[in-house]
C-alpha positions as semicolon CSV with decimal commas, in nm:
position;residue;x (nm);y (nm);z (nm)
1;X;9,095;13,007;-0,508
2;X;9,382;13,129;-0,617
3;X;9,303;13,439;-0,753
4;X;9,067;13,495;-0,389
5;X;9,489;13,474;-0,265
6;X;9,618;13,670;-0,485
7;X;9,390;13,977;-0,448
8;X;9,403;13,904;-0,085
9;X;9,540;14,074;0,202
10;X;9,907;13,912;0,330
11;X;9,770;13,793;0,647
12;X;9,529;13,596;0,484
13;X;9,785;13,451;0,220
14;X;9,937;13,329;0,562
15;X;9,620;13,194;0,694
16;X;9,525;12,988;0,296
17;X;9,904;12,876;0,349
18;X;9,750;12,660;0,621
19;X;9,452;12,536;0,373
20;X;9,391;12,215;0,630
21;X;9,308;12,415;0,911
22;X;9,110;12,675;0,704
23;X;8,932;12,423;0,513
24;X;8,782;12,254;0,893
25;X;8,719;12,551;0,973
26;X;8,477;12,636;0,684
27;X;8,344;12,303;0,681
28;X;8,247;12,290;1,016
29;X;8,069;12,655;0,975
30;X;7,890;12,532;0,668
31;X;7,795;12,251;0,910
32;X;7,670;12,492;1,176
33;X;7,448;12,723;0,896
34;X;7,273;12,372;0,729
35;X;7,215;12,225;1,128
C-alpha cells in the first residue's frame, strides 16, 4: 500500500489519507462483484 501512495497521483494521496472511507468503499464493491 504504501508504495501504490507513493507512486500515486496527489489527489489520490488525499483520498488513501481517508483509508476508512476508502476501505468501505472497496469492501462494499468487492461485495457487489462476489453477489
Amino acid at each position: 500500500m504504501l508504495i501504490l501512495i507513493s507512486f500515486s497521483p496527489p489527489f489520490f494521496v488525499t483520498f488513501m489519507q481517508q483509508k476508512r472511507i476508502i476501505f468501505e468503499d472497496i469492501y462494499i464493491i468487492f461485495d457487489f462483484f462476489l453477489i
